[in-house]
N, C-alpha and C positions, 0 to 999 in steps of 0.2 A: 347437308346432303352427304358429304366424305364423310361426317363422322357418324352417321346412323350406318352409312354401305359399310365404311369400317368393319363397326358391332358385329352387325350381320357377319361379314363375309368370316371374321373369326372365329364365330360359333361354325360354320362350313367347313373353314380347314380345319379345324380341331377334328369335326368328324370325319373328313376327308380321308386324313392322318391317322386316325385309329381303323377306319374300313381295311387302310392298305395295309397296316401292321397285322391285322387279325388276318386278312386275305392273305399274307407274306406265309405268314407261319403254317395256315393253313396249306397254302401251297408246298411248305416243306415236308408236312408231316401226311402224305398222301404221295402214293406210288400211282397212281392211276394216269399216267400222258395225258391224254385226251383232258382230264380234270385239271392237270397242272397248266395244258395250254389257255383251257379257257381260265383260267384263274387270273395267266399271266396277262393275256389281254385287258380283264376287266382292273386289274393292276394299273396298266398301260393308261388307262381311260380314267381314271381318280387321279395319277398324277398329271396328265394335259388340265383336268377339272381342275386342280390348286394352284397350279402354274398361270391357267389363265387368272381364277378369282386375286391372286395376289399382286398382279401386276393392273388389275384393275383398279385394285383398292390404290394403287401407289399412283395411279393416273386422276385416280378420284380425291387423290388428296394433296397435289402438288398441280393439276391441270397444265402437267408437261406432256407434250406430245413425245418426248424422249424414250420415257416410259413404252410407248406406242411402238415407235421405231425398233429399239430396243426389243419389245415382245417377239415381232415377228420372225426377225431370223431364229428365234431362240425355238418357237413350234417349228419352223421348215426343219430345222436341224433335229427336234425330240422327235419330229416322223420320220425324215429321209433316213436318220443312224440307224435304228431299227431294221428298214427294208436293207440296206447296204451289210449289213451283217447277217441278214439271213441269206441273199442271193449271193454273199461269198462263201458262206458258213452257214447251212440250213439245221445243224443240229446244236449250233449256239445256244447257251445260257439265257435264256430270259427274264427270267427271274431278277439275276445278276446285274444282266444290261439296265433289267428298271429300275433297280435297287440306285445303280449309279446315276443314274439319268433322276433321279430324285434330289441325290446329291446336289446336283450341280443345279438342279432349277432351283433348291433352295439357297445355294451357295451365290446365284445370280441374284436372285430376288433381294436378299440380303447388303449385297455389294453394293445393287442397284440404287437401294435405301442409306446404304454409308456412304455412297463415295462413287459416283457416276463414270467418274474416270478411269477406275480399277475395274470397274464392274467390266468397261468395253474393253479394257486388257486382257480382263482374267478369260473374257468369252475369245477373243481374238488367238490366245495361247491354247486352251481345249479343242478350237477347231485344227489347231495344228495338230495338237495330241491325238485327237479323233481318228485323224488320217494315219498316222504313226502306228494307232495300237488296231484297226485294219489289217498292217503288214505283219503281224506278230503272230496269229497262229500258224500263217503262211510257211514262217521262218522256222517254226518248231516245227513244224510239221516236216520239213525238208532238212535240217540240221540234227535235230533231235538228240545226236550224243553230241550234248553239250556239257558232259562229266571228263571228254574228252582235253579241254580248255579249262579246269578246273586252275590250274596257276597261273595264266594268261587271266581270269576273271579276279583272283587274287593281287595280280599286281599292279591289272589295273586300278582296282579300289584304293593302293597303296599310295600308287603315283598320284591319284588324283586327290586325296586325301592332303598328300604332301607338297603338290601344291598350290594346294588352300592354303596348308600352312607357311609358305616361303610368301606367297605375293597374292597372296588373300587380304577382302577388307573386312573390318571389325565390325562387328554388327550386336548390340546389347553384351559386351564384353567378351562377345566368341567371333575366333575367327570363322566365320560360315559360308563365304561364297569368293567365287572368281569372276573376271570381267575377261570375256571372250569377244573378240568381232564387236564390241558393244553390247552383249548382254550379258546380263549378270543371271552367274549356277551355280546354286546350290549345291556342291560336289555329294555333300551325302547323301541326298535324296535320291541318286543314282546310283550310288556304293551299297545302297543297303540291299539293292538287288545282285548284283556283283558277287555282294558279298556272302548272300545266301548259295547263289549257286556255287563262289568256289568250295564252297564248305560242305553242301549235299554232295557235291563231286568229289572230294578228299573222303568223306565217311563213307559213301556208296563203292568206292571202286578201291580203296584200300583197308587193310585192315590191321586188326592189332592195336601195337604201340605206334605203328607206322604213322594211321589213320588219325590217334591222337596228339602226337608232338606235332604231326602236320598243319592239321586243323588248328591249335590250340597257336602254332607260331604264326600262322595265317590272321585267326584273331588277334592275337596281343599286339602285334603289329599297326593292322586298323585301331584299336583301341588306344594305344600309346600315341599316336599322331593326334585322334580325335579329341582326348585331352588335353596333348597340348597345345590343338588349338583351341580349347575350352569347349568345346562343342557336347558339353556331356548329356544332353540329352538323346543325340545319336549315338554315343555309345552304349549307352543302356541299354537301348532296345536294340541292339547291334547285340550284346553282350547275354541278354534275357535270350533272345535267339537264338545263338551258339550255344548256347546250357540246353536249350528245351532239345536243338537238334540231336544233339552229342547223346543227350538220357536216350532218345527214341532208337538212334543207331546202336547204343553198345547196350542198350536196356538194362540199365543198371544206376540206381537211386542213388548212388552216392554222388553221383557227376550233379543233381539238383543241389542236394544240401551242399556238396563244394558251391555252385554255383552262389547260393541263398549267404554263405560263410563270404566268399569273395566280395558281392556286393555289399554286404553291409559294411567292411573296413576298405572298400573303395568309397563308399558315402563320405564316413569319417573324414577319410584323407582327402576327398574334394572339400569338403567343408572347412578343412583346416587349409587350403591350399589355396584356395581361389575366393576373393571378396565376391566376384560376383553370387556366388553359389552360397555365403551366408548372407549375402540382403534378401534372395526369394526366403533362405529358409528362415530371418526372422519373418518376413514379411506372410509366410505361411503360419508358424506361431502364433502370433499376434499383431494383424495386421493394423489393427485396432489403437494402439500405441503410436504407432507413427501414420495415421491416416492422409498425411498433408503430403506426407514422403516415400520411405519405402514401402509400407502399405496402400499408395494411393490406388495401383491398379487393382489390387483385390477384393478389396473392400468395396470397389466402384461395380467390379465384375457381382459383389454378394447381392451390393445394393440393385443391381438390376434385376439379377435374378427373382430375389424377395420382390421387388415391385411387380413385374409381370405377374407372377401367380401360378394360379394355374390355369386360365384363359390367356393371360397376355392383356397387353396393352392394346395390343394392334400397329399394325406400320403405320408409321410416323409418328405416335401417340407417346412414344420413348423418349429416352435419352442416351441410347447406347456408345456416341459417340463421343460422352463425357469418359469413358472406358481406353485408358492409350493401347494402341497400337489392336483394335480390337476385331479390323478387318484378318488378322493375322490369326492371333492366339486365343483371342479370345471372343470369335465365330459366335463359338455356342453361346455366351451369355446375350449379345446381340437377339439371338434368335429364341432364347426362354425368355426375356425382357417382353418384347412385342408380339410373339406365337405363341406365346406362354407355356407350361411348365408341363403340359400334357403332351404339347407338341415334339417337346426336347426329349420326355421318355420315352416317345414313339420310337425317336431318332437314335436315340441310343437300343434301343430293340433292335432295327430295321440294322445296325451297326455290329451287332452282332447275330443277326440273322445272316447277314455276311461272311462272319468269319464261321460261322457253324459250316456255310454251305462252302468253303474253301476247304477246312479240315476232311469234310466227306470228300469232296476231290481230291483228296490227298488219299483218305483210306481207299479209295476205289483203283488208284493206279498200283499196277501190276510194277513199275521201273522204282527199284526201290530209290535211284536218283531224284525221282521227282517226285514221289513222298515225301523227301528231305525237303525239296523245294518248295511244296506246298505247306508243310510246319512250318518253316520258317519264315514265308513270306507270311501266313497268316498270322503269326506270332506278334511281327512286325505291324502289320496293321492294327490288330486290335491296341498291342500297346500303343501304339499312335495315339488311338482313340479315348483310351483310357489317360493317357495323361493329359490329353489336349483337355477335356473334359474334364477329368479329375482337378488340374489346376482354375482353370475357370470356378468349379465350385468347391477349392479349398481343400480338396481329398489329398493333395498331394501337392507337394510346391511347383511353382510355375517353373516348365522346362524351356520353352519356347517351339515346342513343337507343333505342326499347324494339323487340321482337320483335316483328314484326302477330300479331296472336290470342294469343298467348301471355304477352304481357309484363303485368302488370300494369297497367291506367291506360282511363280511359274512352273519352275521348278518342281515344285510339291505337285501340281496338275500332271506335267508330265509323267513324273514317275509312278503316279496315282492308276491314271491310263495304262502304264508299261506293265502291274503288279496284276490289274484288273482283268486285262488281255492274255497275260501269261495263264489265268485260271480261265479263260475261255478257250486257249489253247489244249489246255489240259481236260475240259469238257469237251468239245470239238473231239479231240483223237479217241477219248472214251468213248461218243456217241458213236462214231464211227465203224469202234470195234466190236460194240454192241449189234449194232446194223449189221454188220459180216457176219458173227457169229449166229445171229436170227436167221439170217438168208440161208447159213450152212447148214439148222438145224430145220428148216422148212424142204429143204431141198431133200435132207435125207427122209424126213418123214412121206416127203411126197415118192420119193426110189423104192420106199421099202411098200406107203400104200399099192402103186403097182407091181412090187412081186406079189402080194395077196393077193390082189385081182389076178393074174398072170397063173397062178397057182387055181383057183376057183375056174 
């Protein structure tokens, strides 16, 4: 009986999963409100539809009431966040909200199936963050020059950075996190917001050579810590960020090919520097060679990937947890293994139907501080995405970077929330200004229809 609902229900989400991609894009590529609101409802209504079918399937094939337990707060919470953001925030991102709220029902679902323990952690941390990124356009909206704090945002990322590196634990050969009160943070995962705004705020509000020895010490700073706690995979995308913002503020192409030049003889010299950094890159090579060892995770990651297909296995029907450490870094193969290989290009569509609609927030704001803030935070995200993903299927050597919403790690939840919020802040005060100017230009039309009358 589990393995016939199984079948079924996977033939469901596959279509599920392609309605809401086609429906997503659709919704972007239409100016019409009215069209986009209903679009985003019936968005809304395909992911509760998947959320439930999947959680059934994993009740139908373990007859754990956990699974049960489990479900229900996860629907109070995909209904109640929605209303809670519209009655604080009525001109909120919809779109965006469902886009994330997909994340994390897949990201649960997932957990749920790896590792029942994490799963009620990972949910237990996003309702924290949930509440968190609520107070966030609040904050913008009343702070708003926050270009103001550009070296205070700067030194914080410094300090925090630094120390990771003094009394940081090692974690896969990088220093990566601190133990606070008893929990353990990811100091990057909070720096790379930090450290976007001190940098939109040093190229927005200064100029010249000012803007760039500023910016550029501000960087190399963050980046010289971040190596030598070994953590290169946040500086990359720390570093790829800085480049993209720098070209956009001084509009001038050479600042990429410096960038494209710098990276590739900081590759080198991590690769000559650091053993960790040549075991992924043989293990990216040819992981094949050493399959028992430093190829084990890659190879485990191809092997699941190939088995799923492009339907999938179905939940439980896998083996994804022959995969190390794979609630983390390696999410996605997990999730093309058993949702199979149609499901996974939805998800990377739907991942960057994301960063498309961040970059438009970006060209639509008037503050050329938060244009810089919206390139670079999307910058950030996509390469996230890109390598989380990229490494999993081989594109690129494994960085250890996690999935937003979906990967395992508190941390990465939080700041995922904090990145998400920030571009609803930034749709919010755009809706907003949109609405006034509407109001101003109906008011005058309505001033001037009665001098006509007035005149006749």
């Amino acid at each position: 009986m589990g393995n016939l609902f199984s079948s079924f229900a996977k033939i469901i989400t596959i279509l599920l999963m392609l309605l809401y991609t086609y429906g997503l894009f659709r919704n972007l590529s239409t100016d019409y409100r009215e069209g986009k609101k209903r679009l985003s409802g019936v968005l809304f209504k395909i992911l509760l539809l998947l959320h439930f079918i999947s959680y059934a399937v994993l009740y139908f094939q373990t007859g754990k009431l956990f699974y049960i337990y489990f479900y229900l707060p996860q629907l109070f919470y995909f209904l109640l966040y929605p209303l809670l953001w519209k009655k604080l925030y009525p001109c909120f991102n919809e779109v965006l909200l469902n886009n994330q709220s997909l994340f994390l029902a897949l990201g649960w679902i997932l957990l749920a199936r790896l590792n029942e323990g994490k799963a009620v952690r990972q949910f237990a941390i996003a309702m924290v963050a949930s509440v968190l990124a609520l107070l966030i356009p609040y904050i913008v909206d009343r702070v708003w020059d926050f270009q103001k704090y550009r070296y205070l945002f700067g030194l914080f990322g410094i300090l925090a950075l630094a120390m990771v590196f003094v009394v940081g634990s090692v974690t896969f050969g990088a220093k990566m996190s601190i133990r606070i009160l008893g929990f353990r943070f990811q100091a990057s995962e909070f720096v790379k917001i930090s450290f976007v705004f001190s940098i939109a705020g040093i190229l927005a509000e200064e100029r010249g050579k000012d803007a760039i020895v500023h910016s550029a010490l501000i960087a190399g700073l963050h980046g010289i810590i971040l190596v030598l706690c070994k953590d290169l995979g946040s500086a990359l995308f720390l570093f790829i960020s800085y480049v993209f913002m720098i070209y956009v503020a001084e509009n001038n192409l050479l600042y990429l090919l410096l960038g494209g030049i710098v990276s590739f003889f900081a590759g080198m010299l991590s690769y000559a520097l650091f053993a960790h950094v040549r075991t992924r890159v043989y293990a990216f090579i040819d992981p094949w060679r050493d399959m028992a060892g430093k190829g084990y995770q890659i190879t485990q990651s191809l092997f699941a990937i190939g088995t799923g297909g492009f339907l999938g296995l179905g939940l439980f029907q896998g083996l994804p947890n022959k995969i190390p450490i794979v609630e983390n870094d390696f999410i996605f193969s997990a999730l093309s293994e058993e949702m199979g290989g149609i499901v996974a290009i939805c998800l990377i569509l739907i991942c960057l139907s994301c960063f498309m609609q961040m970059m438009m927030m970006g060209r639509d704001m008037e503050s050329s501080f938060y244009k810089l803030v919206s390139l670079g935070l999307s910058v950030i995200y996509i390469i996230q995405v890109l390598l989380t993903i990229g490494g999993a299927i081989k594109f690129v050597p494994s960085t250890g970077v996690t999935l937003p919403f979906m990967s395992y790690g508190g941390s990465s939840m939080i700041s995922s929330f904090i990145v998400f919020a920030l571009f609803q802040s930034l749709f919010i005060i755009q809706g907003e200004e949109d609405q006034e100017e509407m109001r101003y230009e109906e008011e005058i039309e309505k001033e001037a229809a009665e001098e006509e009358d007035a005149e006749v």
